[in-house]
C-alpha positions in Angstrom: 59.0 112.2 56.0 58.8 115.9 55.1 62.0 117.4 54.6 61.8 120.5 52.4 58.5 119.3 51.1 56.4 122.6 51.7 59.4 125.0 50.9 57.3 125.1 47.4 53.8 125.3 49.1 54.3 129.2 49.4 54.0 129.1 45.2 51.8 126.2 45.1 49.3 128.6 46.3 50.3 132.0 45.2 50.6 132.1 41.7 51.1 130.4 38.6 53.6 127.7 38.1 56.0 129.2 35.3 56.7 126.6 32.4 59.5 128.8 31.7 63.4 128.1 32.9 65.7 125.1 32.9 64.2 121.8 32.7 64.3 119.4 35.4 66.6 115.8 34.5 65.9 112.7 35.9 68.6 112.8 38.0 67.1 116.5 40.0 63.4 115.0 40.2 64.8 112.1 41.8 66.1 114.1 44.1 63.0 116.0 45.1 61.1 113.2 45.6 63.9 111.8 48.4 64.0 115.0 49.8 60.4 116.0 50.4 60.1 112.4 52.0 63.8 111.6 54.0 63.4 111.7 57.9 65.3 110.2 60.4 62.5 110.6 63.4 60.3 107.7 62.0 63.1 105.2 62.2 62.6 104.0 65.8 59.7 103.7 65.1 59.9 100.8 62.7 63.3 99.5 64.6 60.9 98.3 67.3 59.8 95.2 64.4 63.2 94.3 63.5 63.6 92.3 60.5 60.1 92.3 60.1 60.0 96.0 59.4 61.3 94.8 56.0 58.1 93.5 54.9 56.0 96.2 56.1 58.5 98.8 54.3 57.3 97.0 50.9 53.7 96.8 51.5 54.0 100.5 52.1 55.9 101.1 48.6 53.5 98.9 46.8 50.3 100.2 48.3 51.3 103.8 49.2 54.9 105.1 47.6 54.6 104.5 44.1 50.6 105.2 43.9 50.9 108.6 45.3 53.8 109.7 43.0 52.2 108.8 40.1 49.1 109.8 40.8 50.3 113.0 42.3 52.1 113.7 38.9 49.3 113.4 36.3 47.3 116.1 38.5 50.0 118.0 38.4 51.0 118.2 34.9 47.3 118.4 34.2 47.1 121.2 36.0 50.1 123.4 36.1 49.1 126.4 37.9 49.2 127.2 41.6 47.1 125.3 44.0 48.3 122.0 44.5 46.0 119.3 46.8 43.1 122.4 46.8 43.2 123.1 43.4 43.3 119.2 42.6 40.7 118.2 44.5 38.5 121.3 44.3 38.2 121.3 39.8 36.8 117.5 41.0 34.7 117.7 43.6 33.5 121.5 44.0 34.5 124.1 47.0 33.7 122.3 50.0 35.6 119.3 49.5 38.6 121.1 48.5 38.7 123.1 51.4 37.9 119.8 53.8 41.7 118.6 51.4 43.7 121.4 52.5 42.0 121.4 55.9 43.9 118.3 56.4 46.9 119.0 55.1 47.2 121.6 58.2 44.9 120.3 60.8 47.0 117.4 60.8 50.5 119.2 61.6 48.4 120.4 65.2 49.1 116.7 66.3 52.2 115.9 64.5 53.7 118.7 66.2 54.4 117.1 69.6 56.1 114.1 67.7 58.3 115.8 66.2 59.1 118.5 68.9 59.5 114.8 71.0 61.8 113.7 69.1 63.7 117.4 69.3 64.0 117.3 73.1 64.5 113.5 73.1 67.8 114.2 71.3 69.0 117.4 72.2 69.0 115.3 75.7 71.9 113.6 74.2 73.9 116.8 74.3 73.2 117.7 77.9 71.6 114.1 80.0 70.2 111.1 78.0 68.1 110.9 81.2 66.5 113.5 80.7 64.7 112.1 77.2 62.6 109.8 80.0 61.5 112.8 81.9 58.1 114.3 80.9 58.6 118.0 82.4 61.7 118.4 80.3 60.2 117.1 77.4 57.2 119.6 77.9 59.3 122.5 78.4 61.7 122.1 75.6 58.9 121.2 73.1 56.9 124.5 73.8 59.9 126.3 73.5 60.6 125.4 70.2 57.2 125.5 69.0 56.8 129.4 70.3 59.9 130.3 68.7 59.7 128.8 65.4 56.3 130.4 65.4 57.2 133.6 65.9 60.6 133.4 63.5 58.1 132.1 60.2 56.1 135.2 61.0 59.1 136.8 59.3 57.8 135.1 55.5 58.5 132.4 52.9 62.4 133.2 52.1 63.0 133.3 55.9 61.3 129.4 56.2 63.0 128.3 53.1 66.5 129.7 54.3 65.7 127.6 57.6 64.4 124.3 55.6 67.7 124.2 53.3 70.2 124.7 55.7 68.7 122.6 58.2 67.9 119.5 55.8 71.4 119.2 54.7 73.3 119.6 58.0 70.7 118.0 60.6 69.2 115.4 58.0 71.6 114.4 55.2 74.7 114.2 57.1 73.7 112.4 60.3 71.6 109.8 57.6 75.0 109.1 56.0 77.1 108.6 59.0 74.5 106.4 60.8 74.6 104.5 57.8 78.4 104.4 57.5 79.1 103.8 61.6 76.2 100.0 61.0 78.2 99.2 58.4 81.5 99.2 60.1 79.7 97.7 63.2 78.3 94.8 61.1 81.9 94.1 59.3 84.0 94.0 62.7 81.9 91.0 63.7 80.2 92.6 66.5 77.0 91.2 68.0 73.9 92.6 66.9 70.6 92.8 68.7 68.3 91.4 66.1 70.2 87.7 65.0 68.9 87.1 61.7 66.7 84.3 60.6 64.4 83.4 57.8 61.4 83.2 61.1 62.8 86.8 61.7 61.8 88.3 58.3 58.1 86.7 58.6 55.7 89.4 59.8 53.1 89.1 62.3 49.4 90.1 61.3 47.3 90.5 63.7 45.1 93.8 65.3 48.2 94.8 67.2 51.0 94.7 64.2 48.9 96.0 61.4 49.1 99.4 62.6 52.3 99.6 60.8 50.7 99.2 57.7 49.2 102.9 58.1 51.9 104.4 59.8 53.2 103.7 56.0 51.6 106.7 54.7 52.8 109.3 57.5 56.4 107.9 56.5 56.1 108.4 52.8 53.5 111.3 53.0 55.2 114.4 51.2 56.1 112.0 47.6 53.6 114.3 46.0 55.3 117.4 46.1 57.4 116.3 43.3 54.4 116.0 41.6 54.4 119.6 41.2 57.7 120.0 39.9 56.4 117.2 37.2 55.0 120.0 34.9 59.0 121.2 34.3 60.2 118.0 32.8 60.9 117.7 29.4 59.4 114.2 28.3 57.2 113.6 31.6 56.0 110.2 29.8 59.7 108.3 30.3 61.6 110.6 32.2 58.8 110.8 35.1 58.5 107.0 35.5 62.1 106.5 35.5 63.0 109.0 38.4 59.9 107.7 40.5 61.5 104.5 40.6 64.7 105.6 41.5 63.3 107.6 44.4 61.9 104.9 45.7 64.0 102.3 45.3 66.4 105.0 47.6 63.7 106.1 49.9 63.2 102.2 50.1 66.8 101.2 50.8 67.7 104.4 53.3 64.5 103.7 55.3 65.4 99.8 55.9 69.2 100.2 56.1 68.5 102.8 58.5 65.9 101.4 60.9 68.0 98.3 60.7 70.7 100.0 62.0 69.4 101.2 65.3 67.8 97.8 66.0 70.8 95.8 65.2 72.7 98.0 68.1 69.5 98.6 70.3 67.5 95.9 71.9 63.8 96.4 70.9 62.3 97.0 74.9 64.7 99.7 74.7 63.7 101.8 72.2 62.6 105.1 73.0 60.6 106.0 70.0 61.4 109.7 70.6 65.3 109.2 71.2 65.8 106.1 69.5 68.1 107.5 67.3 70.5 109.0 69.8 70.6 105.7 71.5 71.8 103.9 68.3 74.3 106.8 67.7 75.3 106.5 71.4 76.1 102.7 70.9 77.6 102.9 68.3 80.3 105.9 68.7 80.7 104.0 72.1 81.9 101.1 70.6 84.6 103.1 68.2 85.5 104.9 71.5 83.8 108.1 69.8 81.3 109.1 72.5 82.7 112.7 72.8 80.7 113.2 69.3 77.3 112.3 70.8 76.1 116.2 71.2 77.7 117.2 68.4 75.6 115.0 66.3 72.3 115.7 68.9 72.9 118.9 68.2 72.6 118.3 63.9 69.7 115.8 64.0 67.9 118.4 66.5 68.6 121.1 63.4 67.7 118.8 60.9 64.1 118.5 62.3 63.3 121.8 63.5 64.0 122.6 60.2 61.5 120.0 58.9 59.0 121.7 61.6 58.9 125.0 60.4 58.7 124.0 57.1 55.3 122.2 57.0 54.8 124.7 60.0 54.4 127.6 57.1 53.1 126.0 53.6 50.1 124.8 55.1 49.2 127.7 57.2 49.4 129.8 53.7 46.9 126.9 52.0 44.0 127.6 54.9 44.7 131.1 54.5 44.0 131.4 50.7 40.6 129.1 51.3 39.6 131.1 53.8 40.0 134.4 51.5 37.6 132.6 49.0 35.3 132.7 52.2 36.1 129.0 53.1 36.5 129.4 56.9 35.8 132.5 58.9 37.9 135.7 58.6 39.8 134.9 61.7 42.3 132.6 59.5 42.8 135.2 57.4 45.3 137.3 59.1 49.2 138.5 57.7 51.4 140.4 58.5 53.6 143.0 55.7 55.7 140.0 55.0 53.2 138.2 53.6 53.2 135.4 56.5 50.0 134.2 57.6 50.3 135.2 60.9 46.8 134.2 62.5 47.0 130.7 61.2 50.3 130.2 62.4 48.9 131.5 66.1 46.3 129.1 66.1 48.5 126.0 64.9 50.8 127.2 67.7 47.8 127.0 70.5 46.4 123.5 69.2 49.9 122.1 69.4 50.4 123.2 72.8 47.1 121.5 73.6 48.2 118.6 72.5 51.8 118.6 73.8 51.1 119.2 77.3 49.4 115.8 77.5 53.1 114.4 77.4 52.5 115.3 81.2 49.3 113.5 82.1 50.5 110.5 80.1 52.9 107.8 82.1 54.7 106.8 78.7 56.6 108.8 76.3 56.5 106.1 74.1 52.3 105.8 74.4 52.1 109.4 73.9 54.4 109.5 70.9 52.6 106.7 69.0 49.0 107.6 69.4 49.6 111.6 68.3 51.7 109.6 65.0 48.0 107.3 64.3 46.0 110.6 65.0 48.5 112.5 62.7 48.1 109.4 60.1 44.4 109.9 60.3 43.8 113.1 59.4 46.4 112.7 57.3 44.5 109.6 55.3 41.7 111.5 54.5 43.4 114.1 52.2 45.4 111.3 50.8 42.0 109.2 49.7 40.6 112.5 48.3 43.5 112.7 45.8 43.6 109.5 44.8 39.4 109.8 44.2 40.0 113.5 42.3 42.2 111.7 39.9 40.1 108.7 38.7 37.0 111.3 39.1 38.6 113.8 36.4 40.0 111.4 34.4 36.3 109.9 33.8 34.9 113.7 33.7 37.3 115.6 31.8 38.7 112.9 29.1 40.0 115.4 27.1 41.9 117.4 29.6 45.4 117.7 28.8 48.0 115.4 30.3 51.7 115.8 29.6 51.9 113.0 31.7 49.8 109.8 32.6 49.9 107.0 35.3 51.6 104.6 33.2 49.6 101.4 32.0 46.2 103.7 30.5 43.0 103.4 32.6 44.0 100.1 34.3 47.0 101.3 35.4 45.1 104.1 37.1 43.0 102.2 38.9 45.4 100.1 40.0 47.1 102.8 41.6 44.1 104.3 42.4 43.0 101.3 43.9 45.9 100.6 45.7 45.8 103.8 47.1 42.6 104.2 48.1 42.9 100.5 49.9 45.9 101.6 51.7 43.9 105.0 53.0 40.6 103.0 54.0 42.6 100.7 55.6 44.7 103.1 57.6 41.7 105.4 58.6 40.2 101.8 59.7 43.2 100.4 61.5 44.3 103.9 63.5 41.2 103.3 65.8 42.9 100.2 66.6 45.3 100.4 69.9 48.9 98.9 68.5 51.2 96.1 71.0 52.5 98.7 72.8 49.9 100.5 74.2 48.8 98.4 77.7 45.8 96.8 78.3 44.0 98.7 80.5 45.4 101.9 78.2 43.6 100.7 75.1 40.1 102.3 75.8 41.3 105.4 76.6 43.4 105.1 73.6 40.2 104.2 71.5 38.0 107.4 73.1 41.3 109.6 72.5 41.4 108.6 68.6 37.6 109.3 67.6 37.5 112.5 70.1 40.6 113.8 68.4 39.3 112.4 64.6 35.8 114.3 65.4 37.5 117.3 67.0 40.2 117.8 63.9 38.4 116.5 61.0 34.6 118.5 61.5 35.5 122.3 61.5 35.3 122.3 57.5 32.2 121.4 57.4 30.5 123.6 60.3 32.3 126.3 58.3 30.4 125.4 55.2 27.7 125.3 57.2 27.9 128.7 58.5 29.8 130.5 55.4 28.7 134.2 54.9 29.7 135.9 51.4 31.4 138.7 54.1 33.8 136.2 54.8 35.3 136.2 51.8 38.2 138.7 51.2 38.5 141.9 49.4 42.0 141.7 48.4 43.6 138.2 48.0 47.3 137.8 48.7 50.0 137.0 46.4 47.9 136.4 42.9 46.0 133.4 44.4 42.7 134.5 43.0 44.2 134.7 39.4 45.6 131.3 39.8 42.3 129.9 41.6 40.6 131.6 38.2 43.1 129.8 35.9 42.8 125.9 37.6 39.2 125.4 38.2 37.1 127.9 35.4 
């Protein structure tokens, strides 16, 4: 979902985007666009449908993927300075709703934290016990750990995070992806039994209250597809070239995301799954079979790189976005805190204590595998909202500002936008509507508790924005701005 995605946040806020430099090909936007959005923690979570995930992996594309890219990229070249989703959504809908944008942007990382940092624990297991990926003290403990640390090792600034983020996507990300990709294959060919026979009944998906849940989870999978959108300002002929590396981002995002979750349910029957270690139990299998289980830790040892990596890269970016709304005055001066590196230290601390929060419920909650999918619908849901105000700022400013300029334009004129637009916004209404709704594998007498959990946790995340509007003080606004934001704030909106 977000690897390397927020390595450019620490510009996207700081300063002007430079038009200057080498051009970006087809080819190197492609590229971004796979990056900021490759993951292999969401996988088990879609291996749980089987074939079926193939149809919900489309609706996804068609109502999420492609939408956001495009739109993303016409804000982007439209406004090629520094500021990203705040910038975007603030020059359409004023201050407060721009700062309610990039509220989300980090408000939601306090509950996606524990799934990731589950899935961490649930595969280093692999390297010391796989037993110990069912046991919810171990789980606890490890998470916190590597929450604290990563934490404490962004307060050393931006290079330090990006050094982490490109070292970790290619060895704990990239590599594994391949092999796990190579190892089904080689499975498949040899003619040994798979745990999903196919069938044309197989590929027909289910909709009711309980499946369509997967539906939203679509936009926590594909969330980060905008980032390339502020790269889009650096191609040459944005009009053709921009189009054509969209779709072949997401025809690969497409094809690795299917492949992949069909290869842990073709070697893992689906009441096994454990959505946090999943993937160590398809790797398991799998080396098993080839008489290759002495690699198991090895590989739980890259995976678990690959995604603290991913962590403390969307653990930073954001935590620099509330900090420069809150120098404007945005939230109170306690968010504004750094330290002589630059990092935004008091942000950071307060992500670190909400995640905590919301980790140590692992221990209060019977399930991993509950626990795990209703932080990923919270996550979703604070998540939607940021996503429904970008696809609103574009169709607002395109109707506002006509003649802005626009190197580039969601293709097809003012229809085409509000197709995309509209498909978009659908897909966000729908998810924000759906996440209230308890999914199959949350029990019975579970499901009210799951419903109070999701509106307490919505309210909780979702309303600080505005009581900060409500109570904003000119003294809260900063004297000195960090790293040229206010010149670039000056520059997108005035």
């Amino acid at each position: 979902m977000r690897q390397g995605a927020y390595v450019i946040i620490g510009r996207k806020l700081g300063g002007p985007v430079s038009r200057g430099g080498k051009y970006l090909g087809v080819g190197a936007l492609a590229l971004i666009c796979i990056a900021a959005t490759s993951s292999l923690r969401n996988l088990p979570t879609m291996a749980v449908y089987g074939w079926e995930s193939i149809f919900w992996y489309v609706a996804g594309t068609l109502l999420f993927l492609l939408p956001i890219s495009f739109v993303a990229a016409e804000l982007a070249t439209s406004m090629p300075v520094a500021g990203g989703v705040f910038t975007w959504i603030r020059r359409a809908f004023g201050e407060r709703t721009g700062s309610l944008g990039i509220w989300c942007e980090w408000a939601e990382n306090i509950v996606w934290f524990p799934t990731i940092l589950s899935f961490v624990a649930g595969t280093l297991a692999y390297a010391i016990d796989p037993d110990l990926s069912n046991n919810n003290v171990y789980m606890v403990v490890v998470m916190l750990t590597v929450l604290w640390v990563l934490t404490l090792l962004n307060f050393l600034g931006t290079k330090f995070s990006a050094q982490i983020s490109s070292f970790g996507s290619m060895i704990g990300t990239i590599i594994p992806q391949i092999l796990l990709l190579v190892l089904a294959a080689v499975f498949v060919l040899r003619g040994s039994s798979i745990a999903i026979p196919f069938s044309r009944e197989a590929l027909s998906p289910t909709f009711d209250l309980t499946s369509l849940p997967l539906l939203a989870t679509m936009i926590t999978m594909f969330a980060g597809m905008e980032m390339a959108g502020y790269h889009a300002a650096r191609v040459r002929h944005p009009e053709r070239e921009y189009p054509r590396a969209m779709i072949i981002a997401c025809s690969v995002i497409f094809a690795l995301s299917v492949i992949g979750t069909l290869a842990i349910a073709i070697v893992v029957p689906v009441d096994s799954i454990n959505l946090a270690a999943g993937l160590m139990q398809a790797f398991s299998a799998f080396l098993a079979e080839f008489d290759l289980g002495s690699l198991v830790p090895i590989i739980a040892v890259m995976a678990s790189i690959g995604a603290i990596a991913t962590i403390s890269t969307w653990m930073y970016g954001p935590a620099k976005g509330v900090r420069t709304a809150a120098e404007r005055g945005n939230y109170p001066p306690v968010f504004q805190g750094s330290n002589k590196r630059g990092a935004p230290t008091h942000v950071l601390l307060i992500s670190a204590i909400g995640g905590s929060v919301f980790i140590l419920m692992f221990l209060f909650i019977p399930s991993i595998n509950t626990s795990y999918w209703i932080l990923s619908a919270l996550t979703t849901q604070i998540l939607t909202i940021m996503y429904f105000l970008i696809f609103a700022s574009a169709l607002k400013l395109r109707h506002s500002e006509p003649g802005l300029k626009r190197p580039y334009k969601v293709p097809g004129g003012k229809v085409g936008l509000w197709l995309a637009c509209g498909a978009g916004l659908f897909a966000c209404l729908f998810a924000l509507f759906i996440g209230f709704v308890p999914p199959a594998n949350v029990a019975a007498d579970s499901r009210l508790s799951y419903v109070l959990f999701m509106i307490a946790g919505f309210v909780l995340l979702a309303s600080p924005p505005f009581l900060f509007m409500a109570l904003k003080k000119k003294s809260w606004i900063a004297k000195e701005r960090h790293h040229g934001s206010e010149q670039s704030d000056s520059v997108a909106v005035d």
